[in-house]
C-alpha positions as CSV (number, residue, x, y, z in Angstrom):
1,X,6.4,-108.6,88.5
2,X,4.8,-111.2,90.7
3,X,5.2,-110.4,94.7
4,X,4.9,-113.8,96.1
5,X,6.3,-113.4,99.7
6,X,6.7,-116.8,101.3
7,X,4.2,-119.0,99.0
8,X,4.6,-122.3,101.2
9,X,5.3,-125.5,99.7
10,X,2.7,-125.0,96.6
11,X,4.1,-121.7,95.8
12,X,6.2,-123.4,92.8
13,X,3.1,-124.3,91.1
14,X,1.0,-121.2,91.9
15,X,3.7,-119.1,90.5
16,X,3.8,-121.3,87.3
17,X,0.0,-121.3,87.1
18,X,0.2,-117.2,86.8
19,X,3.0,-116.6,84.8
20,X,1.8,-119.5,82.5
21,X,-1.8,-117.4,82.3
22,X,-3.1,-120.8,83.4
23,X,-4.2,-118.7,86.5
24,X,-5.2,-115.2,87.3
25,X,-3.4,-112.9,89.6
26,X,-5.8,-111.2,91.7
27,X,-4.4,-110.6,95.0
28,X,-3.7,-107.1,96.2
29,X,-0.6,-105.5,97.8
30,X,-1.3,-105.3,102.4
31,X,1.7,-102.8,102.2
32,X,3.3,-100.2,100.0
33,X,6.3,-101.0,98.0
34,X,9.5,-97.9,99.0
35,X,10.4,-96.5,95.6
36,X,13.9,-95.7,96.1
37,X,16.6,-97.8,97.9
38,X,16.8,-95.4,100.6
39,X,13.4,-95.3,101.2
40,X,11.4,-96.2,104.2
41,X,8.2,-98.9,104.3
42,X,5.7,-96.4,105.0
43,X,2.3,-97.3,105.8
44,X,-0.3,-95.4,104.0
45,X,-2.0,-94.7,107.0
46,X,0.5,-91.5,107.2
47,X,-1.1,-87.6,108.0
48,X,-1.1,-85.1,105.3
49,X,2.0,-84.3,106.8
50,X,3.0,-87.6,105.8
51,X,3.2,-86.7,102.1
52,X,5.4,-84.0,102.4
53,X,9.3,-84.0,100.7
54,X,10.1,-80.1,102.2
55,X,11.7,-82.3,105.5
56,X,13.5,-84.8,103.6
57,X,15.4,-85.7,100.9
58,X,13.6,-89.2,99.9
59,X,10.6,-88.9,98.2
60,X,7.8,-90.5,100.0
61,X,5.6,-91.7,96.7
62,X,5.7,-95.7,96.9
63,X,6.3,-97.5,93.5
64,X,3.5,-99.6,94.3
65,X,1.2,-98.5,96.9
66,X,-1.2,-100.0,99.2
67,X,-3.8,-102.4,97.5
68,X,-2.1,-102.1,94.2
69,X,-2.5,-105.4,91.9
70,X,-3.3,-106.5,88.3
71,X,-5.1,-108.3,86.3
72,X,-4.5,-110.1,82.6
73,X,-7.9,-107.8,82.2
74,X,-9.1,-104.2,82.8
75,X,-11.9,-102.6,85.0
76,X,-13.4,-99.0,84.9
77,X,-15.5,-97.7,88.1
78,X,-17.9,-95.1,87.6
79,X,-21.2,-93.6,89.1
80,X,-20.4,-93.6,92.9
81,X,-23.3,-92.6,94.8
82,X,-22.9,-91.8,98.4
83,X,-25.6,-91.3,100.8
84,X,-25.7,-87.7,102.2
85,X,-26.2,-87.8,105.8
86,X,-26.3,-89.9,108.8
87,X,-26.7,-90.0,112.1
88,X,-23.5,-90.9,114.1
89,X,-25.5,-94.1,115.4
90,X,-26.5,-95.1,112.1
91,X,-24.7,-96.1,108.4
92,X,-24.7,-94.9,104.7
93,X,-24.3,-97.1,101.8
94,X,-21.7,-96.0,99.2
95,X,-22.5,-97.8,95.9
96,X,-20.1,-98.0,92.4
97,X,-20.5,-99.3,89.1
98,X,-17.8,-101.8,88.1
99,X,-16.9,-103.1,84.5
100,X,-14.9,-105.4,82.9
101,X,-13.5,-103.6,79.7
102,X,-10.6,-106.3,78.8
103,X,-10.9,-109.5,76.2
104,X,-10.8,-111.9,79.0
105,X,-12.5,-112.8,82.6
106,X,-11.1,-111.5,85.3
107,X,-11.5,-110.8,89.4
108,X,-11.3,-107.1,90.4
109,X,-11.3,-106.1,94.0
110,X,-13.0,-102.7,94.3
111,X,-11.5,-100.7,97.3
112,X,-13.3,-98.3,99.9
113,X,-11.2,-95.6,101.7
114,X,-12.9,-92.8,104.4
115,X,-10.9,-89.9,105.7
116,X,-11.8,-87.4,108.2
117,X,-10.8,-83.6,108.2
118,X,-12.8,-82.3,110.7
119,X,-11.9,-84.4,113.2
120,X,-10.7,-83.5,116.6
121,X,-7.1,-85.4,116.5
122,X,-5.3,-85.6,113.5
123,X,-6.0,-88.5,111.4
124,X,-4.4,-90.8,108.7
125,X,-5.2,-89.4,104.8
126,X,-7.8,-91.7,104.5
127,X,-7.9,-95.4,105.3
128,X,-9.3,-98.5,104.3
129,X,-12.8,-98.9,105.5
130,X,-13.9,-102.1,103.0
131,X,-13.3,-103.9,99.2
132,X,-15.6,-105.9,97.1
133,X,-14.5,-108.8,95.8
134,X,-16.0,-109.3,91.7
135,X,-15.4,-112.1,89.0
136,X,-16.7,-110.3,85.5
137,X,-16.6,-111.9,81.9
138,X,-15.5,-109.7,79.6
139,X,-17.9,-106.7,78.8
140,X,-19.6,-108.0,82.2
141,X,-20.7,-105.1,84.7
142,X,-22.0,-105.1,88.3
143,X,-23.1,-102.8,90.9
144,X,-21.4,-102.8,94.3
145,X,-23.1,-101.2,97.4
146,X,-21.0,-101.1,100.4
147,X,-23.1,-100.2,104.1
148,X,-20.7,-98.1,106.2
149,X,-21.5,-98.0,109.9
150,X,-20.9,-94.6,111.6
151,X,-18.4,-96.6,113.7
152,X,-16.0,-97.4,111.1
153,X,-15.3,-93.7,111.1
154,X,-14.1,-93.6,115.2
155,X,-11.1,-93.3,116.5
156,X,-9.4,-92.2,120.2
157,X,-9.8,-89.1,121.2
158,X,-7.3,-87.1,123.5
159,X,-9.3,-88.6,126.7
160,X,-8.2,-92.2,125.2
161,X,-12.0,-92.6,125.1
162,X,-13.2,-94.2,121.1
163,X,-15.4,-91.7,119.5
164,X,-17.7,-90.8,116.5
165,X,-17.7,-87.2,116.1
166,X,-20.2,-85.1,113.7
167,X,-18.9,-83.7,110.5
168,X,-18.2,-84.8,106.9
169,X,-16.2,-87.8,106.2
170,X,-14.8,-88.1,102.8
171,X,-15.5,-91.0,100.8
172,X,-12.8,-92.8,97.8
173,X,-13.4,-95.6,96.2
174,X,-10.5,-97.5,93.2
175,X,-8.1,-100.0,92.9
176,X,-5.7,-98.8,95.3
177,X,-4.7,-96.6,97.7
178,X,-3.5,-94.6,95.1
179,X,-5.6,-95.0,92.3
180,X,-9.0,-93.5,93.8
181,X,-10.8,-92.1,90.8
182,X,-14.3,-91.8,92.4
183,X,-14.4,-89.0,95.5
184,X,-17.3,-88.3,97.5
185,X,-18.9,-87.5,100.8
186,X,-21.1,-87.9,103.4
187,X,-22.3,-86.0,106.6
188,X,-22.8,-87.3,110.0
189,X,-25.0,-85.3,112.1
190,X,-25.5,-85.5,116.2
191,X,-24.3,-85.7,119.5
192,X,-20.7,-87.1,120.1
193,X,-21.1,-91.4,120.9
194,X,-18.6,-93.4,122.9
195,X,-18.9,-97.0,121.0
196,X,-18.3,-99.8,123.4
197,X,-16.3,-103.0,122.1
198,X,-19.4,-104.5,120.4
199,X,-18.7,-101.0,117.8
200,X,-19.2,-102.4,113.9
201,X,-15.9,-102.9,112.3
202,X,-17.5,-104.8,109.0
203,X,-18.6,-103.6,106.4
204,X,-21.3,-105.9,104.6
205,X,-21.0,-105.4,100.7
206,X,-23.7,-106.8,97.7
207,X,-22.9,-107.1,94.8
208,X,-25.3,-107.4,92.1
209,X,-25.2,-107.9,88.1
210,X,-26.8,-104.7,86.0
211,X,-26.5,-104.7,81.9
């Protein structure tokens, strides 16, 4: 299944290119797929509420969720390493092995997703904070080190005021929003900070080969 939505003009031969396996498909889904008929187009960026089925009838579990996409090749991510603790001014770098297991080259996007269950309003499940981009010949591996600013963890608080609280933040990293194999976490420790509009939203990511 190819999910092409409007293509353009030069959609006829990019389609042909990937089904032909002249081209690789490496693009990744921006919203989840309903899995029923009846189902809504949920945004992942639901509560834990959210994933509940005791208050409806449809069940909630996308066919395809957010950030899903394949490859003509595989990938396995391992050894996540997560920084421990920061200060709510500063950043942690979140870092993850990724290999190329298939017979043939192919481009994986590794996917970064922060939650936050200690925070003061109630917040999405988690929610995605970065992705590294990766071309790897088969047997290929590389290590990907992500730098997370404390502000990509703030959000409005009940004064309408954008805030980066203390507390642990919980750290996923896969090839989707549902396919999140590696789990970690970090801690960020001090006072309360009210990030003005120059706040960090990036999140700078190297990439480097290892054997």
């Amino acid at each position: 299944v190819v999910q092409a939505f409007f293509p353009g003009e030069e959609g006829g031969t990019a389609l042909a290119r990937i089904i032909s396996g002249a081209a690789e498909p490496s693009g990744r889904l921006p919203v989840s797929i309903p899995r029923q008929v009846g189902g809504q187009p949920g945004t992942y960026l639901h509560s834990a509420l959210g994933g509940h089925t005791d208050w409806s009838s449809v069940d909630p579990t996308p066919l395809f969720p957010f950030g899903h996409g394949l490859s003509w090749t595989s990938f396995t991510c391992s050894d996540l390493s997560v920084d421990p603790v920061a200060p709510t001014d500063g950043a942690v770098s979140v870092a993850v092995t990724v290999r190329n297991v298939g017979e043939v080259a192919g481009t994986e996007v590794v996917q970064l997703y922060l939650s936050d269950p200690e925070a003061s309003v109630v917040r999405p499940l988690r929610w995605l904070a970065g992705f590294g981009r990766v071309e790897l010949r088969p047997g290929e591996a590389a290590r990907i080190t992500f730098s997370v600013h404390a502000d990509r963890t703030s959000f409005t608080g009940v004064d309408l005021r954008r805030r980066v609280e203390s507390g642990v933040i919980g750290v996923a990293v896969g090839r989707s929003s549902g396919d999140l194999p590696l789990q970690g976490s970090f801690t960020l420790r001090g006072p309360v900070r009210h990030p003005a509009a120059d706040r960090v939203l990036s999140v700078p990511v190297e990439i480097v080969p290892v054997p």
